[in-house]
N, C-alpha and C positions, 0 to 999 in steps of 0.2 A: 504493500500500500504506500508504502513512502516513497517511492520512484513515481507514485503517481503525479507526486508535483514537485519531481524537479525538472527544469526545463530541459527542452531539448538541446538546448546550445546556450552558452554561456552569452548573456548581453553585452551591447558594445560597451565600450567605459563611459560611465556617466548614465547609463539609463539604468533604470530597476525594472525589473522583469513580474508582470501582472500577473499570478497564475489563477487568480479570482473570480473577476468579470474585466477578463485584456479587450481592447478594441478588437472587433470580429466583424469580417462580411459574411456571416451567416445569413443574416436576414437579407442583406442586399440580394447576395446570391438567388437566394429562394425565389425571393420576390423575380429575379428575371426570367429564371427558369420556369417560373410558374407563367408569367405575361407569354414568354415566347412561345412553348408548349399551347396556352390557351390559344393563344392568333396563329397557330400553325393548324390548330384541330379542326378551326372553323373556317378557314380557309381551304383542307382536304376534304372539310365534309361538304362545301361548295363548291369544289371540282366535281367531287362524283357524283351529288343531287344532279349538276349539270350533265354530267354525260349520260347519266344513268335513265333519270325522269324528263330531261328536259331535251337535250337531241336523241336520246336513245339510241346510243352507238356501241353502248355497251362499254367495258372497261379495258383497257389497252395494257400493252406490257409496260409502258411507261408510269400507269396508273399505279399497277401492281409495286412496280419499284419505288415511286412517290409513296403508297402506305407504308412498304415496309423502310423505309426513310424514316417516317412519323412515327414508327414503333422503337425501332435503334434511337430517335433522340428521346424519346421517354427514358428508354434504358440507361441512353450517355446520363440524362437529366438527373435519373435515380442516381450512379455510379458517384459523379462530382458532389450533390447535396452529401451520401453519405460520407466523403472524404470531407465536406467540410465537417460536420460534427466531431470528425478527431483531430479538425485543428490546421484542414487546408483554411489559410485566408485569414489567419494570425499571424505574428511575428514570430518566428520560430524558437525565440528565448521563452513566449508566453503562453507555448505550446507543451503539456506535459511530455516528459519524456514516454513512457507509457502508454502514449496516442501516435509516436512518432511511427512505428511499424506498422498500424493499423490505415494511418493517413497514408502514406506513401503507396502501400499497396492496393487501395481504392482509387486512388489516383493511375496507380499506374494501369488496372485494370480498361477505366475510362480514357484513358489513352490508346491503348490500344483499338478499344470499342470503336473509338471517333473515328479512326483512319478505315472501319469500315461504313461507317455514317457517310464520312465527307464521299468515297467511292459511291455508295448506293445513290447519293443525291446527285452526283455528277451525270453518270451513267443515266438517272432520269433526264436528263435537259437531255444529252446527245440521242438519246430513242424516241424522245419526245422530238426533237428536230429530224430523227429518219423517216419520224412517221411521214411530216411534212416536206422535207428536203428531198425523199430519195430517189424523185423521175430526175432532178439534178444528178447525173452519176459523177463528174468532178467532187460533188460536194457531196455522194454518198460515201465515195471516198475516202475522205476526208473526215467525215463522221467515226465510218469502220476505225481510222487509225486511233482518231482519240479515244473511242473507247478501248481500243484493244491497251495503249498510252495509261490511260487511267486504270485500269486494271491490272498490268502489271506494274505498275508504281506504286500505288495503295498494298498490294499484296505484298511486295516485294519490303515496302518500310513496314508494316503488320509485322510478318518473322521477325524482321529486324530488332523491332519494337520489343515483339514477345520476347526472345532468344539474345539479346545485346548482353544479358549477365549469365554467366554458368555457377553456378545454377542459378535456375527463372528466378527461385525467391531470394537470391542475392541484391537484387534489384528493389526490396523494401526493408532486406535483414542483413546493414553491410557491415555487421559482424561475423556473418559464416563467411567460411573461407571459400574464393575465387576470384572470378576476374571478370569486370565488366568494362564494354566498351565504353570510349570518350562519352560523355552523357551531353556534353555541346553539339556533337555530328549531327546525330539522329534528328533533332527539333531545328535545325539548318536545312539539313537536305528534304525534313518533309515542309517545311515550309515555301522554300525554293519551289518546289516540283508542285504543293498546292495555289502560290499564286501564278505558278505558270498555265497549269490546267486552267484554272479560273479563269485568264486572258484569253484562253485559246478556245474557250465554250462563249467567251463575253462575244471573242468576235468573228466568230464563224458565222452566225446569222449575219450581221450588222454587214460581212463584207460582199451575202450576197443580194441581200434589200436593198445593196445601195446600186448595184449592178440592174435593177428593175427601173420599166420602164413606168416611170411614175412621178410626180412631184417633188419638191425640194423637201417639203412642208411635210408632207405624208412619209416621207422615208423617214425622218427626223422625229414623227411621231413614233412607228413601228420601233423603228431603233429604240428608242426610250423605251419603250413596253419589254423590252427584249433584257434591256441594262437593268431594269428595276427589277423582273423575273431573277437574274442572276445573282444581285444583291439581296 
């Protein structure tokens, strides 16, 4: 019980360490995760009222991947809230030592999760553009590659993710003995390769709307309905 509250890491000089009631984004947290979840559900359940009761075309493979998208961010959603209760989103001195194994490895779990989140929601937009794109064969093309692009990269940082420490649980117990990769790489190279994808899904439509034969004004609308979709 007495390790329960000593800190994780010793505070810098000059500060005293809260283990009581420390400043916490718990509630912030929550609070986002609840808004975004909430405007995420209601905007899936008004995609498929829409396809479903109102044009009747019935539910697409893109459809299918957009729900299970909204399923993995519940999941991602559950995984980070429960890392914050051991202490993600305090200062690491105001964080029991005792929560420190339990936080890192919900964390780390949720990490892994995301890299197949952020894939499933990508992989949506690019099927959702085949459905649309693909009498363009240039630009079916082009589609095929990013997904196939997206999918082994997501997959590829995934192992990476899981397997970077030997053993797996060294990665929130780095008291057993082994060895794990540089912990800076991995969050570099999956971010690299995630704002790369993102540009390359941003502007694959945009570069063939503007190739149509149509208005200055009206392309400039489209395009925007295209950028907001992606953000």
């Amino acid at each position: 019980m007495a390790s329960q509250w000593v800190g994780s890491m010793p505070p810098p000089p000059g500060v005293e360490p809260n283990l009581v009631d420390p400043p916490s984004r718990l509630s912030n947290n929550i609070a986002l995760h609840t808004v975004c979840l909430t405007l995420t559900s209601l905007l899936l359940a008004t995609r498929l009222y829409t396809r479903i009761a109102i044009n009747k075309t019935g539910l697409g493979l893109d459809d299918y991947f957009c729900v299970t998208s909204w399923g993995l961010s519940i999941a991602f959603s559950a995984l980070m809230i429960k890392s914050y209760t051991y202490g993600v989103g305090r200062h690491i001195w105001d964080e029991p030592a005792s929560w420190l194994v339990d936080a890192l490895k919900w964390f780390s779990i949720a990490n892994c999760l995301y890299l197949v989140l952020t894939a499933c929601i990508k992989l949506t937009f690019l099927i959702f553009y085949y459905r649309i794109f693909s009498p363009q064969v240039q630009m079916r093309y082009w589609i095929i590659g990013g997904m196939i692009v997206v999918t082994c990269l997501n997959t590829g940082l995934f192992f990476a993710t899981v397997f970077k420490c030997a053993p797996v649980t060294k990665e929130w117990s780095s008291y057993l003995p082994g060895h794990c990769l540089n912990h800076i790489i991995l969050p570099y190279l999956s971010g690299v390769s995630s704002s790369a994808t993102d540009i390359f899904i941003l502007v694959l439509p945009i570069r063939l709307l503007w190739n149509l034969n149509m208005s200055l004004d009206r392309r400039l609308r489209i395009s925007a309905v295209f950028g907001v979709g992606i953000l």
